[in-house]
N, C-alpha and C positions, 0 to 999 in steps of 0.2 A: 504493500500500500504506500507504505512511505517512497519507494522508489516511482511509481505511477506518479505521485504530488512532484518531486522532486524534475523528475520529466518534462512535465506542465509546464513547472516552473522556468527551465532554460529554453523552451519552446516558444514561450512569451515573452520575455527577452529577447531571442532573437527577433522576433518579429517586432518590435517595438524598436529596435536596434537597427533591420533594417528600413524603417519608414521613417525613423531621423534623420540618418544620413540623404535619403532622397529629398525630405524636408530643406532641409541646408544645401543639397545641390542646387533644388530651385531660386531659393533666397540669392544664393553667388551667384546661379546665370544670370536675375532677373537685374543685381546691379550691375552685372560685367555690361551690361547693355546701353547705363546710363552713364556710366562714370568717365565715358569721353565723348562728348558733344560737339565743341569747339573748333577741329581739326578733321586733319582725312583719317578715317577710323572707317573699320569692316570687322565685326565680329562675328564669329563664326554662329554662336550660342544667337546674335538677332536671327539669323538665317532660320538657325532650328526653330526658333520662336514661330517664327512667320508672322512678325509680328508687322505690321503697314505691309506686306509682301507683295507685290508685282511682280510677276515675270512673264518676259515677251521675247520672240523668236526675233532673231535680227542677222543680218549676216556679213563678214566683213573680208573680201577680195574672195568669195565663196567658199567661204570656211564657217560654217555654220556655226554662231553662237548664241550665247540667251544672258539678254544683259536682265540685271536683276536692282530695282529700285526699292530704298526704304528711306522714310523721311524722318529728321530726329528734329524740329525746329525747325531752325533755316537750312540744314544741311541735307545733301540728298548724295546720299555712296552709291554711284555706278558701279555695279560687279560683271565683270566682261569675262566669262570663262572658257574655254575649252579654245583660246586664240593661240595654236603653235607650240599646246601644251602646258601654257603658262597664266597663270590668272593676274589679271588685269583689275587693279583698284582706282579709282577716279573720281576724287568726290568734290562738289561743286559746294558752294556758297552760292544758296541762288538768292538769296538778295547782293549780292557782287559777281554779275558774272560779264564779262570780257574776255578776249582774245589776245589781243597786246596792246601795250600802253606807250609804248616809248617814241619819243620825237619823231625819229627818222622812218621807222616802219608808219608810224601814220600819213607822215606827208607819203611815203613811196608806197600804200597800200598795202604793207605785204607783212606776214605774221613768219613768225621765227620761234621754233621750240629748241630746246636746249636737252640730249640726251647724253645720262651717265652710267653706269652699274657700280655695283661692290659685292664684292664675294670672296666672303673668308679663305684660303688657300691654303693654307698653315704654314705661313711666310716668316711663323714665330721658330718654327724649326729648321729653317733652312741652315747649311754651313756657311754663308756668308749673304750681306744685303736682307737683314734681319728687323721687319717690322711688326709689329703685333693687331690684332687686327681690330684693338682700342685706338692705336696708334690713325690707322686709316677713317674709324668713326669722329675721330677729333679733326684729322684735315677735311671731313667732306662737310662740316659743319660751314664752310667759308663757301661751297658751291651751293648749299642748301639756302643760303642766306637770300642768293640772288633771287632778284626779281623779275624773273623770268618763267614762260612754259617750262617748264622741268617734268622729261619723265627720265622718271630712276627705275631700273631693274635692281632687284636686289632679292635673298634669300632670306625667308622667316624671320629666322635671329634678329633682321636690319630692319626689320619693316616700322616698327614703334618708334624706332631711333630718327627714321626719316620721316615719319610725321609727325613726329616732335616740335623737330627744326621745323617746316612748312608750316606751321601755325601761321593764320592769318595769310597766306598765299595758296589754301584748298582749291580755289577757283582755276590756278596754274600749275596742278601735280595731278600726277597718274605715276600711279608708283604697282611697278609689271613685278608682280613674288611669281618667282622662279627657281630652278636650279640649274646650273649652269652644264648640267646633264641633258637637257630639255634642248641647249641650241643646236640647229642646222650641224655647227662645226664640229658637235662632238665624236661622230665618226672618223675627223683625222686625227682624235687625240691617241690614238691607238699607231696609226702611220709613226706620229710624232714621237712616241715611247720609242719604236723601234729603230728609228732612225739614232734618236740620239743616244741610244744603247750601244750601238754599232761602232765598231773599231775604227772604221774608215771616218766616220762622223767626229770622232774623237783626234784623229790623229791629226797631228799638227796644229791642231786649235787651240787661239789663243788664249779664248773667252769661256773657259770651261769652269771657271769660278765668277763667273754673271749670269744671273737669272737665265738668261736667252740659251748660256751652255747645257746648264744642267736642270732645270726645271721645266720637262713637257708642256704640263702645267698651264705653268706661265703662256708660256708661247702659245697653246691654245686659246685662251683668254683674250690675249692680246689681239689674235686675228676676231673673237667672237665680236670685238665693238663693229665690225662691218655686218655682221648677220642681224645685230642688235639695230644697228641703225637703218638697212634695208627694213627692217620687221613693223621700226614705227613708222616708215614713209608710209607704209602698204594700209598700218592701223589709220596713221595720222590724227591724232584725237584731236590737236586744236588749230585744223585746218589751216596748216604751216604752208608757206611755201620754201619754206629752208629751214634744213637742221643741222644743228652744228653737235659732235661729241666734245666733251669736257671730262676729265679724267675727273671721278668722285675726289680722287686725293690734289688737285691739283692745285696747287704753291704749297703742297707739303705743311699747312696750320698759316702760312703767312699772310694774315690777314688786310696786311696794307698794301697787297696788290689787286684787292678787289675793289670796287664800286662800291659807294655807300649801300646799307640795306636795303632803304626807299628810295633808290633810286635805277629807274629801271631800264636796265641796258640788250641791248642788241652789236650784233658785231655789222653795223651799218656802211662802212665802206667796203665789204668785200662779199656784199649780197646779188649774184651772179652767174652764172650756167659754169663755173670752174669748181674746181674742188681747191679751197684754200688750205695752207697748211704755214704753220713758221718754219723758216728754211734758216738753219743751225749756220751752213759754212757750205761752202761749196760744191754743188754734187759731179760737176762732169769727168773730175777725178776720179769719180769712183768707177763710172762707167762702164772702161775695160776690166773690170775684177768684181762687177757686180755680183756675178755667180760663185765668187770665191769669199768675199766680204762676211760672209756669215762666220767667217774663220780670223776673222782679221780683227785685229784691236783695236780701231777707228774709234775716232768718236763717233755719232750718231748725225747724220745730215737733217733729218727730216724729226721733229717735234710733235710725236704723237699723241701729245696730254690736248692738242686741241684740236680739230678741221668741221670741215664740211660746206655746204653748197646747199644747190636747189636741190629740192624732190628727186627730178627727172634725173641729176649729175649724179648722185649720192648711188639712183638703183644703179647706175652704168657704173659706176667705180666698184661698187661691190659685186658685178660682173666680171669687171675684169681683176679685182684681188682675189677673187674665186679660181680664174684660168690660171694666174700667176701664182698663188698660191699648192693649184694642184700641180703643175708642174714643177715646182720645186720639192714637192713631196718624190712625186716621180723619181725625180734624180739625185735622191735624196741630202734632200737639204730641205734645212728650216731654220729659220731665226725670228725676233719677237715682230710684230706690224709695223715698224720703224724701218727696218730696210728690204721688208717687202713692199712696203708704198713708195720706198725711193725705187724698186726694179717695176714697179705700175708706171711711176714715171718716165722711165727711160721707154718702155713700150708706148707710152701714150702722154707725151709731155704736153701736150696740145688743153689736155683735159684738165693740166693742175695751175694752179695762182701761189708758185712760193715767194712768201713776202721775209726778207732779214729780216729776221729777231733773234732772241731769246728765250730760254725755258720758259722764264715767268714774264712773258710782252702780252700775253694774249690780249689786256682791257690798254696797254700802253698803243699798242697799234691799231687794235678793231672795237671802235663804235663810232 
């Protein structure tokens, strides 16, 4: 008898044990939903809610998607998913919404978005050129600032971080969570392993203690900004007629080579059917040893941390760093998008705008 009572008694417990815990999960979902208002926010727990839920069939360069509307206040989180395997967040201030602001794009009509990524690498273990990947959350704080169309690709981990910083600029971010598994590119990252495993890849090479020697990696990445920035011509959320890439880390934290916060810039003199890039030092030297350069201790001619052009120039260049690109795989060679956009160039010099400068010129020469 006593054991029948005793029975009961841990059976009702359990069961009161379980309905608390479900109690308390709803309670945390129902605030997870309120406690960011302000900013670009997407919560997974509103979805499940279904709470304001909308969803309609749309489709973008015939890729069938279903963009998904919920309104919290003034704010309204476009959710774009199943685009290229990567979900797409985009959330408006619809009492502030605009396309661009800045002087020069108003007089000359024409909108300008600004595309970046970040993704963790584990660049905190590398043998040498060793950053952590708080290190790069601190430098992208000075690109996040601008007041510009911004869309940022970035992985989970980075997502809160970048809409942090965007406060008060929701109207101008779309920020693409992804994994860098997910791009076009990632089928040569396997080419890329093999190659640079290879004896002959190794031998005589100068640069086998720079990222570009011995980190695949890397070198994937580096070419992914050309698939990243064909990807948003194709999306185009805020009906750009030019988009320029900007490295998330780019002046490395140094804040005093940017443009004020409120003040909002465009790179207005080199808005044009070219592909612009800052030109380091001279390329026609390299020319004859193009093919061999990925071996050589050079400095770098071409200034990857910024470029870009119209629409139309940007899909053509990432055409042809696609051809240039597998061909070098071919023949095995690879090095980082720095001196495969300088061998685009020597194929197709017609197509690019290198302006002298500097690492850090990019707001000194263009707006």
């Amino acid at each position: 008898m006593r054991y029948v009572f005793v029975r009961r008694i841990i059976i009702i417990i359990s069961i009161l044990w379980v309905f608390s815990m479900l109690f308390f999960q709803m309670i945390y979902s129902t605030k997870g939903i309120f406690e960011k208002v302000n900013h670009t926010y997407f919560a997974d727990k509103l979805l499940q809610n279904k709470i304001n839920l909308v969803e309609v069939s749309a489709k973008s360069d015939d890729n069938q998607s279903f963009i998904k509307y919920t309104r919290t206040g003034g704010i309204t989180t476009d959710v774009i998913s199943h685009f290229e395997n990567h979900m797409v967040l985009r959330t408006k201030n619809t009492n502030e919404e605009r396309i661009c602001s800045c002087g020069c794009c108003q007089r000359k009509g024409k909108s300008v978005t600004i595309v970046t990524a970040l993704f963790d690498i584990g660049r905190k273990r590398w043998p040498s050129y060793k950053r952590t990947y708080q290190d790069y959350l601190n430098f992208a704080q000075n690109v996040l600032k601008l007041d510009v169309n911004l869309v940022f690709y970035v992985e989970e981990k980075g997502r809160y971080f970048v809409e942090k910083h965007r406060q008060g600029k929701e109207h101008k971010t779309e920020v693409v969570l992804t994994d860098w598994k997910n791009f076009t590119f990632y089928n040569y990252l396997s080419e890329m392993e093999t190659i640079m495993g290879s004896k002959e890849f190794k031998s005589n090479h100068q640069q086998l203690n720079n990222p570009e020697g011995f980190s695949p990696l890397y070198n994937f990445l580096m070419s992914a900004k050309f698939f990243i920035m064909y990807e948003t011509t194709l999306r185009n959320t805020f009906h750009s007629d030019y988009f320029f890439w900007m490295d998330a880390g780019y002046g490395h934290g140094n804040s005093d080579i940017f443009p004020p916060e409120d003040c909002p810039w465009a790179p207005c003199n080199i808005l044009n059917d070219t592909i612009s890039y800052i030109r380091l030092g001279p390329t026609d030297v390299y020319k004859p040893n193009i093919n061999r350069l990925y071996k050589m201790a050079v400095p770098p001619v071409i200034n990857g941390g910024f470029f870009g052009g119209s629409k139309k120039v940007i899909q053509n260049f990432y055409k042809l760093y696609k051809d240039v690109l597998e061909d070098w795989l071919k023949n095995g060679r690879i090095d980082d998008d720095q001196t495969i956009a300088l061998a685009c160039y020597f194929e197709r010099p017609s197509l690019f705008n290198l302006v002298p400068g500097g690492w850090k010129d990019v707001f000194k020469l263009f707006n």
